[in-house]
C-alpha positions as CSV (number, residue, x, y, z in Angstrom):
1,X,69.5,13.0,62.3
2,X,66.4,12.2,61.7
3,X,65.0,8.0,63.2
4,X,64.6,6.2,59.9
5,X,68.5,6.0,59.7
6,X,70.9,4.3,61.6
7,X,75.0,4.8,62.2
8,X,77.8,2.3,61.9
9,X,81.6,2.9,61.5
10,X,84.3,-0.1,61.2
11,X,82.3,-2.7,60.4
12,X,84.8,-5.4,58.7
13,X,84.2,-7.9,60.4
14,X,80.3,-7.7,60.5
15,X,79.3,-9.9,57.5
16,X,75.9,-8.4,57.5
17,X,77.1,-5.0,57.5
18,X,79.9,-5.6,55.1
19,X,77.9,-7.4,53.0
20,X,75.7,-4.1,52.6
21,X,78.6,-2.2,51.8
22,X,79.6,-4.2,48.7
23,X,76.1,-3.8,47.8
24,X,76.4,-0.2,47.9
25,X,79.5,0.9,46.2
26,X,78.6,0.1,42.5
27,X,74.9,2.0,42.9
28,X,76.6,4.9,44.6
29,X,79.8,5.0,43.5
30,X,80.3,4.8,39.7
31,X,80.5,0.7,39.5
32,X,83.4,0.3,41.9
33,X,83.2,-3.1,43.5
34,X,85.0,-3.6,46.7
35,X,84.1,-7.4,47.2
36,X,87.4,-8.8,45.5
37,X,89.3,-6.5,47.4
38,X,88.3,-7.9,50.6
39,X,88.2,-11.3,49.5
40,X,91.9,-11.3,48.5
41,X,92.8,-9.8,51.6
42,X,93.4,-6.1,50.8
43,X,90.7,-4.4,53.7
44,X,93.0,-3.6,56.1
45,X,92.3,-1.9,59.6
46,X,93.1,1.6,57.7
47,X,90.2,2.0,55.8
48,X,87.3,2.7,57.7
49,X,83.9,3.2,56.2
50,X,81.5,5.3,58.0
51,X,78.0,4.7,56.8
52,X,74.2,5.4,57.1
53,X,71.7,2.8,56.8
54,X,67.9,2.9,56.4
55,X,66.9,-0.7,57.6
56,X,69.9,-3.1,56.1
57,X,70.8,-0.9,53.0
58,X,73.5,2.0,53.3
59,X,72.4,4.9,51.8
60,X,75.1,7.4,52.3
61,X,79.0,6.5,53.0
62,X,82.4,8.4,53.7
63,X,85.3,6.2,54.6
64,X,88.6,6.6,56.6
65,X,91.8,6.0,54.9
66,X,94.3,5.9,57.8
67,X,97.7,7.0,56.1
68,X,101.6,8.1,56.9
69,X,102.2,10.8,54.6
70,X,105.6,12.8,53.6
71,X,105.5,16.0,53.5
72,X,108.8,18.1,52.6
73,X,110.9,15.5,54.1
74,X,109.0,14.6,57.6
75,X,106.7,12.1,58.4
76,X,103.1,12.1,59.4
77,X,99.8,10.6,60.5
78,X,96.8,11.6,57.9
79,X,93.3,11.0,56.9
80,X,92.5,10.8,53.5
81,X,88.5,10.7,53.0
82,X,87.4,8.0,50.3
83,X,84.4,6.6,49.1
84,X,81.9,9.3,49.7
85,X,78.8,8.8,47.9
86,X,74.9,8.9,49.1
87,X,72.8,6.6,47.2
88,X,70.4,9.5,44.5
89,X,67.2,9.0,46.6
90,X,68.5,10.1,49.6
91,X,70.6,12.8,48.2
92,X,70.1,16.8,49.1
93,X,69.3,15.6,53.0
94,X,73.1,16.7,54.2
95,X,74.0,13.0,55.1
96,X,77.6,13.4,53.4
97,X,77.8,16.6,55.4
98,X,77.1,14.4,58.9
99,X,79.6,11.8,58.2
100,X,82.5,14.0,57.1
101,X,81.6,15.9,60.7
102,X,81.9,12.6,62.4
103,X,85.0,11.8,61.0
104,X,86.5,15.1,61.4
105,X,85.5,14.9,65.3
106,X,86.7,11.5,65.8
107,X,90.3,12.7,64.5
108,X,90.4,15.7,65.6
109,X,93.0,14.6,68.4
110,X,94.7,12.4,66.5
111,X,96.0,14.3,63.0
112,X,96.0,18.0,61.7
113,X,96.6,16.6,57.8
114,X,92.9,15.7,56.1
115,X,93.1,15.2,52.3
116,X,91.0,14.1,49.4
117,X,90.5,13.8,45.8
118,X,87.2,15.2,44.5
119,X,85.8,15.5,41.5
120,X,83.8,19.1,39.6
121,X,80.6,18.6,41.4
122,X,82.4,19.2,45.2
123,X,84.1,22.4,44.4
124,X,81.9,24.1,46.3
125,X,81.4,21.5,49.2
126,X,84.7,20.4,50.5
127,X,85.4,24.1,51.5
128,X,82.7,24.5,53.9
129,X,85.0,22.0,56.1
130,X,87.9,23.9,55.6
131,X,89.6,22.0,52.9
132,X,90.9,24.0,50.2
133,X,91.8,23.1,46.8
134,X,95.4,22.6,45.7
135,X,96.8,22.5,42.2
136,X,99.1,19.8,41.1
137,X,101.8,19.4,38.7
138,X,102.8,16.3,36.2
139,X,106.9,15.7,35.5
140,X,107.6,14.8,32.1
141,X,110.8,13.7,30.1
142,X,111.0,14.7,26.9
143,X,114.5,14.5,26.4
144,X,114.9,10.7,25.5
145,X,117.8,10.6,23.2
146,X,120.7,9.3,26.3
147,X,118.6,6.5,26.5
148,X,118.2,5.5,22.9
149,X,120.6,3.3,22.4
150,X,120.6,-1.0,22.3
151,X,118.9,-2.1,24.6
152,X,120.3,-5.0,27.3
153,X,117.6,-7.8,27.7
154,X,115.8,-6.9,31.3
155,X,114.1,-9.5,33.4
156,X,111.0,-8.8,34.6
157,X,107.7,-10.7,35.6
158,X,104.0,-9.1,35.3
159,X,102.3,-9.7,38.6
160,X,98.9,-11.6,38.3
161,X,96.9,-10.4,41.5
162,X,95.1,-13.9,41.6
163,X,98.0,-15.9,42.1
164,X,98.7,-15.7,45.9
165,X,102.5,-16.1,45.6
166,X,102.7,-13.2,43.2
167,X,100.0,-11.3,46.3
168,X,102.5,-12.6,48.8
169,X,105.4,-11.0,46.9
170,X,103.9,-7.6,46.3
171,X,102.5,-7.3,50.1
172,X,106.4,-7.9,51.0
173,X,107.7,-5.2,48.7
174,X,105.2,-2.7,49.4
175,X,104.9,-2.7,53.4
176,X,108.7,-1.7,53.3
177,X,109.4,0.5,50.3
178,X,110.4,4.3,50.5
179,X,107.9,7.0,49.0
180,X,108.7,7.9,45.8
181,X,108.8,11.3,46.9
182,X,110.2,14.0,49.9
183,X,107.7,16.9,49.1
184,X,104.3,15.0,49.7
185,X,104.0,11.2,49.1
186,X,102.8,8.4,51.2
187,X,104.5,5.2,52.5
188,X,102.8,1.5,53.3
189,X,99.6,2.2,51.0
190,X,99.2,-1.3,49.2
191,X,95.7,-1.5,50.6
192,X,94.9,2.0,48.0
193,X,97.6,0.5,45.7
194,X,96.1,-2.7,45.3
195,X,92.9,-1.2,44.3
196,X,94.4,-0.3,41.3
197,X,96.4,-3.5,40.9
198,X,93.0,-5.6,40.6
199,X,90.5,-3.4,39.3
200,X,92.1,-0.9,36.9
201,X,96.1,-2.0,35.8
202,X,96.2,-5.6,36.6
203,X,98.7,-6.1,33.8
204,X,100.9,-3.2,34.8
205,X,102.8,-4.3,37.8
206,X,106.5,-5.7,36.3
207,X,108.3,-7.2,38.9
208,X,112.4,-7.0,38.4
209,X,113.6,-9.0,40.6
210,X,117.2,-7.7,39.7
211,X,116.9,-4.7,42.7
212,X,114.0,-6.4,44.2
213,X,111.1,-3.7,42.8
214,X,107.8,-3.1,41.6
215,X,107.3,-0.7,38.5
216,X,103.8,0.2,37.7
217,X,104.4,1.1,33.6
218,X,101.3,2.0,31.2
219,X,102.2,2.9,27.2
220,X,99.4,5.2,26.2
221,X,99.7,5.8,22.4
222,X,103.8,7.5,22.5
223,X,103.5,8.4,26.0
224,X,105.2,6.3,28.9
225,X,103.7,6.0,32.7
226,X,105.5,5.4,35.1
227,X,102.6,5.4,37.6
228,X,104.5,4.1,40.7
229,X,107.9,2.7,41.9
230,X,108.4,0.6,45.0
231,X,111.6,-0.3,46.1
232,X,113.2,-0.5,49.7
233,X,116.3,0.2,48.0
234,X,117.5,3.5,45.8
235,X,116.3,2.5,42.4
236,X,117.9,4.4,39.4
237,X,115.4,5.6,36.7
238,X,118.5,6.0,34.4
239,X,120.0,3.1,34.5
240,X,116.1,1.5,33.8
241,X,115.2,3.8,31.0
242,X,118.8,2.6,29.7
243,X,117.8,-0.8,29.8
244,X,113.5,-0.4,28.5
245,X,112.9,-0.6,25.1
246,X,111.5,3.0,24.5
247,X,110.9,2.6,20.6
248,X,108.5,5.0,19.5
249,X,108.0,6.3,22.9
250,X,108.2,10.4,22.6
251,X,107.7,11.2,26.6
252,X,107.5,9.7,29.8
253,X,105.0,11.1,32.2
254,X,105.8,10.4,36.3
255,X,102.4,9.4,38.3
256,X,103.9,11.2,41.2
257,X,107.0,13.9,41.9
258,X,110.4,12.1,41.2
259,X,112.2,14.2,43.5
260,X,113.9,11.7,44.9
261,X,115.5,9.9,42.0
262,X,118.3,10.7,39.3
263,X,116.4,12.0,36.5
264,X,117.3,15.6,35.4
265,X,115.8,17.9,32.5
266,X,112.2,17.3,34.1
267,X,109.2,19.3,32.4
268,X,106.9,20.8,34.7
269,X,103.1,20.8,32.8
270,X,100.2,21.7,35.0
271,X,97.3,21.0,32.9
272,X,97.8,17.2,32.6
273,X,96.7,16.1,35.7
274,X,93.8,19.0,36.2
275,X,92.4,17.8,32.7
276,X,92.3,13.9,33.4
277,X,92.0,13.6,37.6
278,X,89.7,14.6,40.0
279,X,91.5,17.8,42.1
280,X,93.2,17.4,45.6
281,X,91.4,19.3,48.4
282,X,93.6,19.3,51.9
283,X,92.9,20.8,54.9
284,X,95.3,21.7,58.0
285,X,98.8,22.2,55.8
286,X,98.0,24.0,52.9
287,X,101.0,26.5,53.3
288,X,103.4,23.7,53.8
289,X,102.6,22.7,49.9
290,X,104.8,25.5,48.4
291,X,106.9,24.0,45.7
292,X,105.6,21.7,42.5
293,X,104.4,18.7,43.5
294,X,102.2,15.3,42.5
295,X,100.7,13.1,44.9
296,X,101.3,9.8,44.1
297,X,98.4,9.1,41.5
298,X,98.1,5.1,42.4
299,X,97.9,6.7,46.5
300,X,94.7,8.2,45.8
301,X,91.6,7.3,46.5
C-alpha cells in the first residue's frame, strides 16, 4: 500500500474519523447520508467501516455488517460487506480489493458465511474473492378473492422515526422478533432496518399494537409490499389480509420468503427482484441455497 494513505477500522467513537466518514458516503456512495443514522442512535457495534484515508479524507471504504443469519432452519454468525465505494479519483488503484482482503482475514476465524448485494458493475469483481452470485426469487399472491370481503376497522399507528418513543418502541420489537423466514433470513437487524425506516420508507412502518408487530406495507400502483414483518409472536398473514382494505389491490408482493407463515397459492416469479435490486453474491454456503428463496429485502445493505 503505497505511504500517501493511511488505515483505520472501527472508528465510532473517533469524532474526527467519523466525521470524515459522513463526509464521504454521499460523494462515494450515490447520496447516502449516514449522519442521522448515528445521531438517532442506530450505529451499533455491528457495522464496522474499514476505510482508507489520504490526510483526513477517506477515499476508499468497505464496512462490516456483523449479522446472525438463518439458513434452512439453523443459526449463524455472518458478514455481510456494505458500503463499498472509492471516491472516482482514487479509483482503478485496487484499494476496494485491499480492504475486502482485510476483512476477509480478520474473519476468517470467526465465520465461513460472507454475503453481499452488488450492483452490474461488480459482476466480475466479487468472484475473484470467491463469492459467487446467487439468484433470487419474489413470492406473490395473486389469488385475492378470500380476502375480499368487509373489512373490520384495524388499529394501527405509522411510526415517525423522530419521535423517540415511537424509536423506543421499534428498538423493543425488533431486538426480539423471529425472522420472517427458515431458508435464509436474518434476526436482530434494526441497525440495516432502520436505514430504511429514516431514509427511504419513513411512512411505511404501521404499528398494530393488537399482536404487538411492525408491518413495513408500500402500495405501488395495484401492487401490495409487504417489505417486512416483525413480530416475537406467530403473526397470521390471513387473518391481516382479512382485516386490510385491499380495494383495487391486484397482487401482493413478499420483500422476503414467507415460508414461515400461513399463506398458501404463492407465485414463484424470478425476474422481479433481478430487474429492480442489485444481485446477492455469497461466499462459503453456496450449495446450502438449494430451494427458492428471498433475502429479506429491508436486511440488505
Amino acid at each position: 500500500m503505497q505511504k500517501e494513505f493511511t488505515f483505520y477500522k472501527n472508528y465510532r467513537e473517533k469524532e474526527k474519523l467519523r466525521e470524515a466518514f459522513f463526509q464521504f458516503t454521499p460523494k462515494a456512495l450515490y447520496g447516502a447520508d449516514f449522519r442521522l443514522w448515528y445521531q438517532l442512535g442506530f450505529w451499533e457495534n455491528s457495522y464496522i467501516p474499514y476505510s482508507f484515508f489520504k490526510d483526513e479524507i477517506i477515499v476508499s471504504n468497505a464496512s462490516v455488517c456483523e449479522m446472525k443469519i438463518i439458513l434452512n432452519g439453523q443459526e449463524f454468525d455472518a458478514v455481510q460487506l456494505a458500503t463499498v465505494g472509492t471516491l472516482p479519483e482514487y479509483q482503478h488503484q485496487g484499494l476496494s480489493r485491499k480492504l475486502i482482503e482485510h476483512i476477509l482475514e480478520d474473519y476468517k476465524s470467526k465465520t465461513s458465511f460472507f454475503f453481499l448485494f452488488g450492483n452490474e458493475n461488480v459482476l466480475d469483481f466479487y468472484p475473484k474473492f470467491g463469492f459467487r452470485k446467487i439468484e433470487e426469487s419474489c413470492f406473490v399472491c395473486k389469488n385475492l378473492s378470500p380476502f375480499r370481503r368487509n373489512k373490520s376497522s384495524l388499529n394501527f399507528q405509522i411510526l415517525n422515526v423522530n419521535s423517540e418513543k415511537d424509536r423506543i418502541l421499534f428498538r423493543k420489537i425488533t431486538s426480539s422478533a423471529k425472522s420472517t423466514t427458515n431458508r435464509f433470513g436474518v434476526i436482530q437487524y434494526e441497525f440495516i432496518l432502520s436505514f430504511y425506516w429514516i431514509y427511504v420508507y419513513p411512512e411505511n412502518f404501521y404499528y398494530f399494537p393488537e399482536n404487538d408487530s411492525i408491518l413495513v406495507l408500500h402500495l405501488d400502483k395495484k401492487v401490495l409490499w409487504i417489505y417486512d414483518i416483525l413480530c416475537r409472536d406467530s403473526f397470521s398473514i390471513s387473518k391481516f389480509l382479512l382485516d386490510w382494505n385491499l380495494e383495487d389491490i391486484e397482487e401482493i408482493r413478499f420483500g422476503f420468503c414467507p415460508d414461515r407463515f400461513d399463506l398458501l397459492n404463492l407465485e414463484i416469479k424470478n425476474d422481479i427482484i433481478t430487474q429492480t435490486d442489485s444481485p446477492l453474491f455469497v461466499k462459503g454456503f453456496q450449495s446450502a441455497l438449494k430451494s427458492t428463496f428471498l433475502f429479506p429485502m429491508l436486511a440488505r445493505t
